[in-house]
Structure formats: C-alpha cells, structure tokens
N, C-alpha and C positions, 0 to 999 in steps of 0.2 A: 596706454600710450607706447610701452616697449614695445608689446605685441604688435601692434601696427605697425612702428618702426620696423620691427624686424621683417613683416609682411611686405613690407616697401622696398626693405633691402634685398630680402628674395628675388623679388620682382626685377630687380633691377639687375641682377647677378643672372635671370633668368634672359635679358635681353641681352644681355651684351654676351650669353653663351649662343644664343641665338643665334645673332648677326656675326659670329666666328664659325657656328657650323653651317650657317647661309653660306656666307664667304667661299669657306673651305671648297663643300658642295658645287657651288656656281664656278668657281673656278678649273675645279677636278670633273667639270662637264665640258665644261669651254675644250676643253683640253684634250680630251677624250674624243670631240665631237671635232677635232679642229681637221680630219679628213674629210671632212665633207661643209667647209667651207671655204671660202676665197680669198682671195691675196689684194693687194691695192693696185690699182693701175694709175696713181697718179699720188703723188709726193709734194709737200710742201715742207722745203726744207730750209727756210728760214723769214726773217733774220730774230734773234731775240728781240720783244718788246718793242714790236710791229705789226702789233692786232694778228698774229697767228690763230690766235685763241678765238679773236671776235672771226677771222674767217674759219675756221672751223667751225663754228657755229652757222653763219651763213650757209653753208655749202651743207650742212646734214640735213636742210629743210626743203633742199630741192628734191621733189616726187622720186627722180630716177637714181638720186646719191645715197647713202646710207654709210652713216660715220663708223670709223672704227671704235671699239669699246669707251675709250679715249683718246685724247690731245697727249701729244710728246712720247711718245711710245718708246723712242732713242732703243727701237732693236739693232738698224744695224751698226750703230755705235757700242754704247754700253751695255746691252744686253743681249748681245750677236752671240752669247756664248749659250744663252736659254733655248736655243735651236730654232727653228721653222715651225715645229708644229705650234710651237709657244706664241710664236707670232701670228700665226694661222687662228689662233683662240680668237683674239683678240678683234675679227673681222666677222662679217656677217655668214650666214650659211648660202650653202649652194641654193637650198630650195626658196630663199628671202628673193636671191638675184631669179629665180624662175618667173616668180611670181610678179617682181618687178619688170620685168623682160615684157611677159604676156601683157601685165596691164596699159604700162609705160614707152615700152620700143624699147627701151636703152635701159643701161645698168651700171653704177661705177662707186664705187668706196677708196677709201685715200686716208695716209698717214700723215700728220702735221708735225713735226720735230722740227722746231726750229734751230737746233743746237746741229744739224743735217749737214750745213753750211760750211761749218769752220774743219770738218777734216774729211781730206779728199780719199780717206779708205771707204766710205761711206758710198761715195760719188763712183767708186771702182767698184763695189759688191752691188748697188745699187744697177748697176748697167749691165752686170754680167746675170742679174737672177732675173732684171724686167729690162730690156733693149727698148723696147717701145712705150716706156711709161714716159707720161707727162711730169715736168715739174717747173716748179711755182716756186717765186721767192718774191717775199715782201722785202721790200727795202725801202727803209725809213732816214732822214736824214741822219745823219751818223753823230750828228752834236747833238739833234734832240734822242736820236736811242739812246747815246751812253750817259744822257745824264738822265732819263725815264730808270735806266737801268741800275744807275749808283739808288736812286731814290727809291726802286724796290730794297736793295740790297741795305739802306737806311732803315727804312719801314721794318723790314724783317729782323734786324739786328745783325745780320752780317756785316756791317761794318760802325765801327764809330768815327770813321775819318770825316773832314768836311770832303766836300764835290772838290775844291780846289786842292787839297794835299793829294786827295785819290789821283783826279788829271794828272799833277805833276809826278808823283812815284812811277805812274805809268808811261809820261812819256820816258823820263830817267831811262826808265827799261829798256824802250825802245832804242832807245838812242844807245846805248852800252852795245845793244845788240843788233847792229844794224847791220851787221858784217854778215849777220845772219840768218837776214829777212829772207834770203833765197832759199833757206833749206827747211823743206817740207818737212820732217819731225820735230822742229824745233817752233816752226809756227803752226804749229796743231794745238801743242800746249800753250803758244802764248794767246793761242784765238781763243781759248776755253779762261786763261787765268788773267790776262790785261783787259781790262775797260775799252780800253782804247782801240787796241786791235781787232778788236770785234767789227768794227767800222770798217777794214781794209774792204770791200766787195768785191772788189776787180779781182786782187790775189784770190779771194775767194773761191770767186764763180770762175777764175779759169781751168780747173780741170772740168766743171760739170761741161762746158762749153766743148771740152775736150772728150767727154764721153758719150753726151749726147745729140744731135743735130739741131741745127737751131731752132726749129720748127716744133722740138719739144720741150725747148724752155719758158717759160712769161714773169717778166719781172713785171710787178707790181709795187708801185710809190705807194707805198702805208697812208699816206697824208691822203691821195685819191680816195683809198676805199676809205677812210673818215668820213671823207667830205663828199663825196657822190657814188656811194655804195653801191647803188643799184646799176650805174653804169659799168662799175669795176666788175660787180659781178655778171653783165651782160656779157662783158669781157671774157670772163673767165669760162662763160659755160661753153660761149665759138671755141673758146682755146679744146678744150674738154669734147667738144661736139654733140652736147648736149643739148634738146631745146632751154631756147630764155624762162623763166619762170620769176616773176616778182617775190621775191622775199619780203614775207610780212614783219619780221622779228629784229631789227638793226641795232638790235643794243651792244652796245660795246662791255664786252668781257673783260676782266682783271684791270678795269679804269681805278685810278688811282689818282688823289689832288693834291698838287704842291705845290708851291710857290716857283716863281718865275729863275730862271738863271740869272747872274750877276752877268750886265753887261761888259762887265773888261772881261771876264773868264768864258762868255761866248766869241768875244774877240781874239782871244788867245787860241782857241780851239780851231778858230777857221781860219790864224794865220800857222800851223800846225801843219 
C-alpha cells in the first residue's frame, strides 16, 4: 500500500514538473517566435463586469477573427514595461493571418482589457503605436456594474463590507475630493480604487474620443448584447468590416447569482 502511495506520489510530482516545463517551453517559444507574428487591430477596452469576457468569446469564433492568447492582457497599462515582443507572444503568427487571408478574404485579432478605460496613458500609447485601430467599449448601467462588481469582490473575499457601507465610503471619497475630479493623475487612481467611479464614462471616454475619430469608436449597452447578441454582434462585425457570421456558442462567461439590490440603496445610487 506504501509502495503505491509512493507510485501515486511520483506520478503526481511527475505532472506538475511537467506542466512547469510545458509552460516554461510554450512560453520561451511564444516569445522567441513573437517576430513573426501580429499585433491587434482592434481593442476592447472596457468596462469591468460588462460581458467583456462573454464578447471575447463571441468574437474568437468568427472564421476570419482569431483571439489573442487570452482576455485582460493589461500590456499597455500594467505590463507596458515586458516590452512589444512580450505582447507580440501573446497574438497569432503571421502565417495563421495567411492562411486566413487566402481561405477567408479578411483577417483580424484584438485585445480585451477591460481595465483600458479608466486611464487615458493607455488611450495616448494606444493611438500613437495603432492610429487606425478600432475600439469597443461595453457599457453597462453603472448601478447594476458596481454592485455585479462589489458581489465579485464579496465572492472572492476581497471585501467583508456590506454593498451599502462600500457605496457610502465611496461616495465619502468622492465628495472630500471633488475639488479634484478634474485632475487626470488623481482620477486614474480613483477609477482603479472607488467602486463608484468606475461608472464615470463620459470622463472616461473623453480622451479616447480625443485620440481617435469617431468612426473608430462603438459603444456597446452590455444589457443589448445579453439580450440580442446576435444583432450586437451583426453590429459589431460592420464596425470591424468583417462579413456577418451567426455565432453558435452565446454563453455567458464569468455569470455569477446573487440576489437582487435593496430598493432604497438603488434609489440612492440613481439620486447620486
């Protein structure tokens, strides 16, 4: 019975040294090979916990798209400093877009970070490396993202507040600093650390509005592509200039079930 145990334990020391030098390997190729593959021509840069996830998904299943490695990739925020080729890994190769090119007509691969939104060095690095990239922003009503978004932050253990002390510390915040809504270093950090502020949109998206022509932006109601996906992304492929293609697969990514908001504390929120 030891003997097997310890046959079991082998076994088991044998996979996880495995799946470290897979890793390693696949990564140290990615990496290596990331000259001779492509960059994204189209950004989707926000809003948190507004089906990001489920259109990422959508969109890697159209014939001529091809997703990057993964969702949230946050290079040119937090990881602008792992360089280009790092990001270049993380994309398909040159001869994937050939191949799609000959079979398909067209070819296009795209970054989802929804965190893209809240700071406009992003929206300035983002316009001076791609001038003619498309971008995409989901926006979901702003009372039901932040309280989606306290209820991940519950789930996960990042917080033990109720929803209602959260709201109220956050507006607190707001209101102490309100002297100082106009100054762009200070609402970088409060769009990343208040609840609340995450909802501003307008402050938002005014610099993207300001880097890019209008014709390259598309906001998207999150609530739409819930409820009539298929037209949102009819939407989306004109935006893109892709043909339409019927997406088989419409399941909603990182769904999560809680109970309903307290009526007076939605009422607070919208006289806010």
């Amino acid at each position: 019975m030891k003997y097997n145990n310890r046959i079991d334990n082998d076994k088991s020391i044998t996979k996880i040294y495995q799946k470290i030098l897979y890793g390693l390997i696949k990564r140290n190729y990615y990496y290596l090979s990331s000259p001779f593959r492509v960059l994204p021509e189209c950004f989707v840069i926000g809003v948190v916990r507004s089906g990001t996830t489920s259109l990422y998904h959508y969109l890697g299943q159209h014939p001529c798209i091809v997703s990057s490695a993964y969702d949230e990739l946050g290079y040119f925020d937090d990881n602008y400093h792992l360089g280009i080729n790092w990001y270049k890994s993380l994309f398909p190769t040159k001869s994937t877009k050939n191949k799609i090119i000959k079979k398909h007509g067209k070819f296009l691969t795209y970054d989802v970070t929804p965190f893209y939104i809240y700071n406009p060095l992003v929206a300035r690095r983002i316009s001076e490396s791609f001038p003619k990239a498309k971008i995409i922003s989901n926006l979901r009503n702003p009372i039901d993202r932040v309280y989606s978004n306290y209820i991940i932050m519950l789930q996960d253990g990042d917080t033990t507040s109720t929803f209602e002390e959260m709201i109220h510390t956050a507006m607190d915040e707001l209101e102490k600093n309100k002297s100082r809504l106009n100054d762009e270093a200070y609402m970088v950090d409060t769009y990343y650390e208040n609840i609340l502020a995450r909802g501003f949109y307008a402050n938002q998206l005014e610099i993207w509005f300001k880097k890019f022509q209008k014709e390259q932006l598309l906001m998207i109601p999150s609530e739409e592509l819930a409820q009539k996906p298929d037209q949102v992304l009819r939407k989306i492929f004109e935006f893109l200039n892709l043909p339409y293609f019927k997406i088989k697969d419409f399941t909603k990514q990182n769904k999560r079930e809680y109970p309903p908001m307290k009526d007076e504390t939605r009422k607070l929120l919208i006289e806010f």
